[in-house]
C-alpha positions as CSV (number, residue, x, y, z in Angstrom):
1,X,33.5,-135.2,-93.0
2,X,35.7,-137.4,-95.3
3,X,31.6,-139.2,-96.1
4,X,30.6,-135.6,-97.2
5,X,33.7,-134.7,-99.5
6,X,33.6,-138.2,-100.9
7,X,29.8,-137.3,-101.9
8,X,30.3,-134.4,-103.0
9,X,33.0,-135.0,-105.5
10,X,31.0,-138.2,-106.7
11,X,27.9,-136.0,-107.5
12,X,29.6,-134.2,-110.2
13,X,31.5,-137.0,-111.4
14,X,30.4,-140.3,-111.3
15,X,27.7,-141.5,-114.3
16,X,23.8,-142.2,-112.6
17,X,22.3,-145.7,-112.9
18,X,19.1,-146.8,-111.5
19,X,18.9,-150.2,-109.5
20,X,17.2,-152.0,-107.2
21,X,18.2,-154.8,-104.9
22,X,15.4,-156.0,-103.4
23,X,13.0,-156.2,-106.9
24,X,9.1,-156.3,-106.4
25,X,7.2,-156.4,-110.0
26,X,5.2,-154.3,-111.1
27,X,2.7,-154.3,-113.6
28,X,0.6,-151.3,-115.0
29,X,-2.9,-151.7,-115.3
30,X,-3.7,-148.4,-117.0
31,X,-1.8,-145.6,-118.0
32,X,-2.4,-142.1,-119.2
33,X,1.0,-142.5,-121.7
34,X,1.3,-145.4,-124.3
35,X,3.3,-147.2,-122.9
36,X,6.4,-148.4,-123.9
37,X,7.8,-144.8,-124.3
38,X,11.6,-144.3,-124.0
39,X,12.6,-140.9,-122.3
40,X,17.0,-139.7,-122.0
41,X,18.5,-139.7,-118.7
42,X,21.4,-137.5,-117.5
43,X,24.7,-139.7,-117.1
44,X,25.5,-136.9,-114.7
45,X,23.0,-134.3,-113.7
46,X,23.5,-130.3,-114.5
47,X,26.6,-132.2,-117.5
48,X,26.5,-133.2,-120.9
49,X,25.5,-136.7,-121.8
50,X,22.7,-138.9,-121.1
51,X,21.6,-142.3,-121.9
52,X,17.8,-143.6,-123.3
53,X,15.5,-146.0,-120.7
54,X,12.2,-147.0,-122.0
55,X,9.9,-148.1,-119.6
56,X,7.5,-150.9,-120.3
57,X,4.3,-152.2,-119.1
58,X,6.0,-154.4,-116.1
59,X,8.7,-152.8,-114.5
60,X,10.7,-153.2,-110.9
61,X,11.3,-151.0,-107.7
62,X,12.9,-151.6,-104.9
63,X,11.3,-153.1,-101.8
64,X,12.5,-150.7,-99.7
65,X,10.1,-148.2,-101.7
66,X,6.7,-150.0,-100.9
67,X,4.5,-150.1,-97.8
68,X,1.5,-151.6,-97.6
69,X,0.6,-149.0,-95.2
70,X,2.7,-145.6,-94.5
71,X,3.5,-143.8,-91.5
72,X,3.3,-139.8,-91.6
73,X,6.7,-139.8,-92.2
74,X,7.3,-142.3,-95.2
75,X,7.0,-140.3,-98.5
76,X,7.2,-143.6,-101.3
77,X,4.8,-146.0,-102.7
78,X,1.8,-147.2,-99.8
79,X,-1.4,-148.6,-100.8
80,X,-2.9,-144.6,-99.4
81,X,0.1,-142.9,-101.1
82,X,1.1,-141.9,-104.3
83,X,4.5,-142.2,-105.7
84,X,6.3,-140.5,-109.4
85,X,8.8,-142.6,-110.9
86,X,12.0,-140.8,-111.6
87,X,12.6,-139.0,-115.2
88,X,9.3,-140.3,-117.0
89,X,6.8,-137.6,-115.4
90,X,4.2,-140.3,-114.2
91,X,2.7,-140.8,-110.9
92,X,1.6,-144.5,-109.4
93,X,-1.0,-145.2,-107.6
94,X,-1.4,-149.0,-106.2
95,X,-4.8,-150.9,-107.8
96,X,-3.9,-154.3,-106.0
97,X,-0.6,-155.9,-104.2
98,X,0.3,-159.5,-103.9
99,X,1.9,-160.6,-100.2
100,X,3.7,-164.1,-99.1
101,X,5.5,-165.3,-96.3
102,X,8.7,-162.4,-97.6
103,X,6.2,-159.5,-97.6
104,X,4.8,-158.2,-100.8
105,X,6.0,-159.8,-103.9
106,X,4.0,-157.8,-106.8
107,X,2.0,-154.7,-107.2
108,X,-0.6,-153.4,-109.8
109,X,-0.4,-150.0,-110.5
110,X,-2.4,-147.4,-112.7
111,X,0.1,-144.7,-114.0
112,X,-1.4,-140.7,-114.4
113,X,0.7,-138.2,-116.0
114,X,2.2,-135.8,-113.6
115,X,0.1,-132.6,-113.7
116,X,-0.2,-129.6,-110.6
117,X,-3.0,-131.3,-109.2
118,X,-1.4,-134.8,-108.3
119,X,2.4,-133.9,-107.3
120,X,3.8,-136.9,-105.3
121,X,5.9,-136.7,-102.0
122,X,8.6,-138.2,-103.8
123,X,10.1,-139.5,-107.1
124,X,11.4,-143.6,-106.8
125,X,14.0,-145.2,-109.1
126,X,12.6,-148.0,-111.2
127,X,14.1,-150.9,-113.5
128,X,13.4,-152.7,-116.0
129,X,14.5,-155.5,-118.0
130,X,16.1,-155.7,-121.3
131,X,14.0,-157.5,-123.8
């Protein structure tokens, strides 16, 4: 109960950020858009203000967010799955993955714009560096 209020009250006040903690690379192969493209992001969603995030030919996602193969009930990022990335209307689709003794370590993707015909399960949070 005291979880739920304390999420509730954060939702409509606390500013977004997107982060991930356990980082695999990624690195775009091809994309529809030219990338880099910078798009604004809500500080809060459904409020006033927002902030600018470009995203760049290499970027990060968690590794929470990436399966080399999915179960029926895993909706992000599998090497048979498709993924969008949060605010910049493009879906990712794995071309290749690189594995080591930790798991998998780097992905290439190809990036399609978002259209009716290729909706993903789900949207994932992405980072990427400041140059």
């Amino acid at each position: 109960m005291l979880e739920s209020c304390v999420r509730d009250e954060l939702n409509t006040t606390a500013p977004r950020v997107m982060a991930v903690f356990k980082p695999i690379r990624v690195t775009v192969e091809s994309s529809e858009e030219t990338l880099p493209f910078t798009v604004s992001v809500p500080n809060i969603p459904g409020q006033e203000g927002s902030h600018d995030v470009t995203i760049r030919d290499t970027f990060y996602i968690d590794g929470s967010d990436f399966r080399v193969t999915a179960d029926k009930d895993y909706r992000r990022l599998s090497v048979d799955q498709t993924v969008g990335l949060k605010h910049v209307g493009l879906v990712a689709t794995v071309v290749s993955h690189t594995t080591d003794g930790n798991g998998t370590t780097q992905l290439t993707v190809k990036l399609d714009k978002l259209k009716g015909d290729n909706k993903p399960k789900a949207f994932i949070q992405w980072w990427v560096t400041v140059r």
